[in-house]
N, C-alpha and C positions, 0 to 999 in steps of 0.2 A: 801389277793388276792382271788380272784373268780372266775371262769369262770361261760359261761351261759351253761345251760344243753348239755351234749354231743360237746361243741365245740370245745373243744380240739382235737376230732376228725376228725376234717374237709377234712384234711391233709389225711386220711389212705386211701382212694383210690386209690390216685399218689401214696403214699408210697404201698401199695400194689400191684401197677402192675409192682414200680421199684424194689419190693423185692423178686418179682415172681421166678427168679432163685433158689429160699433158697427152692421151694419146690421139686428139685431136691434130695435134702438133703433127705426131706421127704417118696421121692418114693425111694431111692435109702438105707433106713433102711435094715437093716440085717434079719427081718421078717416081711419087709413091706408089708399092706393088697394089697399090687400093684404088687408085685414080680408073674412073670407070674408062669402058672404052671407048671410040667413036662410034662405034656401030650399035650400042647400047641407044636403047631409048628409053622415055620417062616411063612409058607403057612397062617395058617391062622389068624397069625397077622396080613401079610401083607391086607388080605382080608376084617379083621376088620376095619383096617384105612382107606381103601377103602369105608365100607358102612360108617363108622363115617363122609367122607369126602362127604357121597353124602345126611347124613339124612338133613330134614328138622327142622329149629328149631324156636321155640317159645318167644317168648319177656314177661317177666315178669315183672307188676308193679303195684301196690298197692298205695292207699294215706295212708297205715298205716307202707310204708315200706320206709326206708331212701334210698332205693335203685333199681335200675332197672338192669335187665339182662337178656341173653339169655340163652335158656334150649331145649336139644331135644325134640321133641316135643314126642315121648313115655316117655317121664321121668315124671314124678309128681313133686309137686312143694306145698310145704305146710308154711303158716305164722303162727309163733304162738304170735296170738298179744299182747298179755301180757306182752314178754319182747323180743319182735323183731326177735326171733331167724326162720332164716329161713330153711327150710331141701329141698333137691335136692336128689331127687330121682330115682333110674333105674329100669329098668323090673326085673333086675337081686335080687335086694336088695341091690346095691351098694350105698352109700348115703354122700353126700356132706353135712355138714351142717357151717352155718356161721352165728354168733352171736357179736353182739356190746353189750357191760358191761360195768357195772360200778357200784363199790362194796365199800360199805359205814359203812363197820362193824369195830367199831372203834380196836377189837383184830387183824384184818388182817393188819391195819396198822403196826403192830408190827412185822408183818413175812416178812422174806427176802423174794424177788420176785422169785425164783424156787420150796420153800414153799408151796407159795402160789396160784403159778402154780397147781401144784400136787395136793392139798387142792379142787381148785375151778373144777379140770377136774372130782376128784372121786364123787365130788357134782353131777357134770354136769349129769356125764354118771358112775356111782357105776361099776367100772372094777378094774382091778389089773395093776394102770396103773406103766410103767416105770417109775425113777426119772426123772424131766424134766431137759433137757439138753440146755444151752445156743448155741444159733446156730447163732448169729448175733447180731446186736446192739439193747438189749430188746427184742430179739424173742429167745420163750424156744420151744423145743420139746418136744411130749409124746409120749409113745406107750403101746399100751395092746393086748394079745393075748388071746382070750376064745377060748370053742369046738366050739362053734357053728360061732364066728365073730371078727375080729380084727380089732384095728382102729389104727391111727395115728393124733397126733395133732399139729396144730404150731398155737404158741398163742404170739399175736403182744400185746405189752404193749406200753399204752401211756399214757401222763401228766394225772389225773386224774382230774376229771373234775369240782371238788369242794374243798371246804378247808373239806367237811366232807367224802369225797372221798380217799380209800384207792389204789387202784387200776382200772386202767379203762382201755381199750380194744378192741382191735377185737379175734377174735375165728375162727378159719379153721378145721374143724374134721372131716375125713373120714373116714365111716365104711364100711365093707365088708362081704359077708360070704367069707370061706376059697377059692369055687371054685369059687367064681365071675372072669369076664375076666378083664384085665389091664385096668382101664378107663381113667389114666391118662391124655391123652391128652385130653380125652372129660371133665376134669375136671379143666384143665387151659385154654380151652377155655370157659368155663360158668366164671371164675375167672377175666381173660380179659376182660370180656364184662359186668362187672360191673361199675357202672356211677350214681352218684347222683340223684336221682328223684327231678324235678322239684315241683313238686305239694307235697312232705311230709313234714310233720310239723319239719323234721330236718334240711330240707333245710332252713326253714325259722325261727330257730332258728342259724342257721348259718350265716341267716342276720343280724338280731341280732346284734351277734359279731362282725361283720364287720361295724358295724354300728358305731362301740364304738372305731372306727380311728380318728384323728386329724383329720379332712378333713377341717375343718369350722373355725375361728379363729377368736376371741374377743379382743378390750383391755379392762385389767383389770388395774384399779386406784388404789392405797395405798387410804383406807379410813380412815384414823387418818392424812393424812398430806395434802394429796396430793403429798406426796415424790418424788413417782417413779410411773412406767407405763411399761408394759407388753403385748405382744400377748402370751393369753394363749386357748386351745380349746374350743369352745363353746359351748358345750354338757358334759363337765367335770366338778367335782366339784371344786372348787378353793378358798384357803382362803388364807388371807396375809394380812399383814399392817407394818407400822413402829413401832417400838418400842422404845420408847426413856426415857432411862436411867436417863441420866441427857444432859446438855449441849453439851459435849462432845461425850457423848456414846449414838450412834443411829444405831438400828439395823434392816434393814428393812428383810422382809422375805414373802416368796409367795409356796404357796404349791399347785401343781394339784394332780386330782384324775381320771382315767376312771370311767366311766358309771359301769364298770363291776368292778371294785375295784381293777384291776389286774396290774395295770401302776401307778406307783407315782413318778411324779418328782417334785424337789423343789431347790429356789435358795433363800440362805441366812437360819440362824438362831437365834431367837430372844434369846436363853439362852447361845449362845456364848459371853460370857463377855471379854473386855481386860484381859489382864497377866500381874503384873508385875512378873520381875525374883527376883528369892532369893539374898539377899546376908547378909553380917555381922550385918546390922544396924536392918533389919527389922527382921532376927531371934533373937538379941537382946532385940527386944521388944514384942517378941512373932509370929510373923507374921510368922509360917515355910508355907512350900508348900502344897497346899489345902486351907489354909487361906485367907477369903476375907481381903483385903486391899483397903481402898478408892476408893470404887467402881470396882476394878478388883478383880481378883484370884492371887494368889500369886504363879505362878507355872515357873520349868526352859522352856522354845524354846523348840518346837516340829518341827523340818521341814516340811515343805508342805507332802512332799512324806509319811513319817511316821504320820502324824496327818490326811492324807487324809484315810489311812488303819483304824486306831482307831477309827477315826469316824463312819466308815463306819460298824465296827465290834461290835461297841456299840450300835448300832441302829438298828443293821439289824439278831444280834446274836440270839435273843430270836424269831426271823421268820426263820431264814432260817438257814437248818442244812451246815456241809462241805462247809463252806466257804471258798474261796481259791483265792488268787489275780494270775489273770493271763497275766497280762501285767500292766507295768507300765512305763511313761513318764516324765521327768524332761521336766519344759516349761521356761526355764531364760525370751523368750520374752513375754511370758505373766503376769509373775513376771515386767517387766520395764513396761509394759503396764497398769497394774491394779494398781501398787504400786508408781510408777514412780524412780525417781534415785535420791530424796531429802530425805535426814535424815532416809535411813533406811540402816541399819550398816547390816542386813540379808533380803534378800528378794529372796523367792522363788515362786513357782506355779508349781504342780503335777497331773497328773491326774492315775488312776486307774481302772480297770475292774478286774470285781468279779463274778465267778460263785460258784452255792448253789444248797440246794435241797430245796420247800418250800412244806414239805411235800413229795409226788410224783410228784411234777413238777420242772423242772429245771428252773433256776433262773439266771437272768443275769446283773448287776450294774453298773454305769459308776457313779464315784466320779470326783470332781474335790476340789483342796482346795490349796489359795493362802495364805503364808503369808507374814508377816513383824514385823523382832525387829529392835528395834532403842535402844541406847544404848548413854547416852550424862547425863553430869555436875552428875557423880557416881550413877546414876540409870537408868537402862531397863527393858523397854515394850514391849509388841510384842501383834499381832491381827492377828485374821484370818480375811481377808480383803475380801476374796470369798470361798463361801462356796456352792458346790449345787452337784446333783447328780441326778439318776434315776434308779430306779427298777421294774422289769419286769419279765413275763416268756423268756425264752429264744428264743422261737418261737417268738416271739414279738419282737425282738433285735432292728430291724431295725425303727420301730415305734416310740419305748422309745425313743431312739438315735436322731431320729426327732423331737419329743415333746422338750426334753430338751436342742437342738441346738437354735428351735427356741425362746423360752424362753430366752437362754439367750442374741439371736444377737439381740432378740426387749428390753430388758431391759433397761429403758433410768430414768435416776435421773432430774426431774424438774426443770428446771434452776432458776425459782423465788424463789422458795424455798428454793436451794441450796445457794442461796444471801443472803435473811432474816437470813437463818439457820447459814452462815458463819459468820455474825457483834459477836451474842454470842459466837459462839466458839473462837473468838482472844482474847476475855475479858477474858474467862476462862483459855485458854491457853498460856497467858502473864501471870496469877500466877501462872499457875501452874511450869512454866518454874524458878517462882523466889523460887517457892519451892525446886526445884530439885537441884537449882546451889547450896541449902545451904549443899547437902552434896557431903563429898570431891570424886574427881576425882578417884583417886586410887582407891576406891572401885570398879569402873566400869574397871579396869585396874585390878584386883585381880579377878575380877567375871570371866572375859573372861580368864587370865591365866587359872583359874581354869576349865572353860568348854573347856579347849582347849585340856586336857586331857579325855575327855569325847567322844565318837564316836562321835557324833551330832553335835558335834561342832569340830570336830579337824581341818586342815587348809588339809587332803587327802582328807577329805571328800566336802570339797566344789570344789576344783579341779576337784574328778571325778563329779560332779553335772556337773559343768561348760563343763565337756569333752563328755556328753552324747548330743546323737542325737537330734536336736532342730528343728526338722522338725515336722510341726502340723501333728498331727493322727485326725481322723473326730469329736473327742471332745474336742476341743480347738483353733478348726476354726473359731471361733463365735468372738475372737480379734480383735479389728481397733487396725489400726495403731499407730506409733508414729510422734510427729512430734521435729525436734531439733528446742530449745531457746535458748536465752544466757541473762544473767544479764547486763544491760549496766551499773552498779554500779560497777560491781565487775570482769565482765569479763568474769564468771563464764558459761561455757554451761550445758544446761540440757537438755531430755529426755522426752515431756510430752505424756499424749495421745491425739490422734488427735481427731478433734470435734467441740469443744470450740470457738467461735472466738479471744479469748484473755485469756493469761497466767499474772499472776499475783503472787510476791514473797511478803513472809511478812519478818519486817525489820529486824528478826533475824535468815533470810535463811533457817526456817526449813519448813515453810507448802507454798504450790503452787497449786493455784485456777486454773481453767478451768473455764469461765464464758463467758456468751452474756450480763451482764449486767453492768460491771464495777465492784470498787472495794473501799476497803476503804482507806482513803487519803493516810494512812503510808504504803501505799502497792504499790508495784513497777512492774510497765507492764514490761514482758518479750519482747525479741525482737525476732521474727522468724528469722532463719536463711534460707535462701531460696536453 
């Protein structure tokens, strides 16, 4: 992830005039350069904030300055354009000064942020400063006392502004001689009256970024099949296709990218292979867990909720430090939704939110992941049947959030295709069904005793699943409906998703078509129930 120069910054002027109270903090230090003097009296405080109330004042603005503001008009006013740092000056030698950073030394990555504080102040200004002191969410304080001047510092840390960026920032530093008078107030109103400069090159790198929003939306086609079809942003980069295994196993998948590299969401994954589960026959023949097995992995049922975390920690581990799930959701109705209520013995859907550090910037993720085992004639499968997520800075929450809603409510499987694609799959999966029945029952009746001792599988653990709150949170509203059918062969009601103009069973109740096109002759139309 990326940002564009300085954009992470955008933010620090609102945040600076809502964090203007903290410089209370500052003037109110134990040998703050503002602490009036002894020989001051109330007299002519009062008298000072009288002329401060009546001086004239000046408007500062520069096209090499990311900023404008107001300055009495005796004060001096100096740019050092090199590296932006501006100083605010008084008759007196009282001096304001205020610096935007951003520090790219790959050892300061390695120091904790008060460290580094300390580090970058004696750089700044070589004093004998204080430890700096955490004073707020990310703002440290300094102080240093000379013969001749004392200062005081509060230093605002923000996301930094690259992946080769250690630290980045604003800077507030006050110096004083010892008798200078209290300028304070005249120093939070120069602080106030700071406001983005229209015409600087940071304004208009902050277009930029703003640039690099979903605003604009494409569809994009699966181009190996024509599978599936998507609205994805149309200034992003975007890759995806089907990928098909064999007959049976087709795995489509679609990945976005921002402009600026700093948002990736994606739905589906082409290296997610079916599962079959372990059990006697196929460690027998060598087959344990890890081992492919005719075309799947040989491994036991991972639940939606625990396989949406692993995913998500295996993927995102090696980017982003301090990973930590901090909300999670059981979805039963998006589980009957996506998987429907035929032939699957476990059927669940999870979603997940994960905050991190990538680097110095905060990090913010929304996983989803649906699955389904089926368990019949002494052997079980299982598939992750949805799979998708999105990663972002945290400032960005709401964007990602957006990007990867709409992704998934345009996500639509080609119905011509999904016709052609189904005649192979009955062929394959009428043997493979006569393979299965050849071994015995029991086996599938010993696998589950035996994972019913297991967390994962015990009969508390799907209880509480079932007893948890089933109310959509904002990523997992992207579900249609369901609609009730019934078999008129058998009686049998079911559960589909809605859509489709016609349900279709095949003649040995385990798979159920959604289609506009019809079906094959040994397939039997469901009946809506109204």
């Amino acid at each position: 992830m990326d940002y564009p120069a300085r954009a992470s910054l955008s933010l620090c002027f609102s945040r600076l005039f809502c964090s203007f109270s903290l410089l209370l903090v500052l003037f109110n230090a134990p040998f703050s350069v503002f602490a009036q003097s002894p020989d001051q009296t109330t007299d002519q405080s009062t008298n000072q904030s009288t002329d401060q109330a009546e001086e004239q004042w000046l408007e500062f603005e520069d096209a090499q300055s990311p900023v404008t503001f107001l300055y009495p008009k005796d004060w001096q006013v100096k740019l050092d354009k090199s590296n932006g740092r501006i100083d605010i000056k008084a008759p007196d030698g009282a001096m304001l000064s205020w610096l935007l950073f951003a520090v790219s030394d790959a050892e300061a990555s390695k120091l904790p942020p008060e460290k580094f504080v300390s580090l970058f102040l004696k750089a700044l200004v070589p004093q004998s400063w204080s430890t700096a002191q955490l004073v707020g969410k990310q703002i440290y304080r300094a102080e240093y006392k000379g013969d001749s001047e004392a200062g005081s510092a509060l230093l605002f840390l923000s996301p930094a502004n690259s992946s080769q960026s250690a630290f980045s920032g604003r800077l507030c530093l006050f110096i004083a001689p010892p008798a200078a008078p209290d300028h304070k107030e005249t120093f939070a109103e120069i602080l106030s009256s700071f406001s983005l400069s229209q015409h600087s090159a940071f304004t208009k790198q902050n277009d930029t970024a703003e640039n690099t929003l979903a605003t604009d939306w494409t569809r994009y086609t699966d181009p190996a099949e024509g599978a599936f079809s998507l609205d994805v942003p149309s200034n992003w980069t975007v890759q995806g296709r089907l990928d098909r295994f064999s007959a049976l196993d087709v795995r489509p998948w679609v990945k976005a990218v921002s402009p600026d590299q700093m948002v990736t969401a994606f739905i589906g994954d082409g290296k997610l292979a079916p599962c079959t589960m372990p059990n006697a026959t196929l460690s027998s023949l060598g087959f344990y867990s890890g081992k492919n097995y005719n075309g799947s992995l040989v491994l036991d049922y991972i639940p939606a909720r625990r396989f949406a975390e692993k995913y998500a920690r295996s993927n995102l581990s090696k980017f982003i430090s301090d990973l930590t799930v901090v909300d999670a959701q059981d979805h039963p109705e998006i589980a009957v939704a996506v998987n429907g209520t035929v032939g699957a013995t476990r059927s669940e859907a999870a979603t997940i939110k994960l905050t991190g550090m990538y680097g110095n910037i905060p990090a913010v993720a929304y996983y989803l992941a649906v699955t389904k085992a089926t368990v019949a004639h002494g052997t079980g499968m299982w598939w992750v049947t949805k799979i998708a997520g999105v990663v972002a800075p945290a400032e960005r929450d709401s964007e990602a959030l957006g990007v990867i809603l709409r992704m998934l409510q345009s996500f639509e499987v080609d119905q011509a295709w999904a016709a052609n694609s189904l005649r192979n799959t009955v062929n394959v999966s009428n043997h493979y069904r006569q393979v299965s029945q050849q071994i015995s029952k029991s086996i599938s009746d010993r696998y589950w005793s035996q994972q019913a001792h297991n967390e994962r599988m015990n009969q508390a653990y799907w209880n509480q699943q079932a007893s948890q709150d089933r109310s959509h949170d904002g990523f997992s509203n992207y579900i249609r409906g369901v609609e009730n059918v019934y078999d008129p062969n058998s009686g049998t009601a079911y559960k589909v998703q809605y859509g489709p103009q016609e349900h279709y069973i095949d003649s040995s109740g385990s798979y159920i078509l959604g289609t506009d096109n019809g079906a094959a002759p040994d397939w039997t139309k469901l009946i809506s129930i109204p």
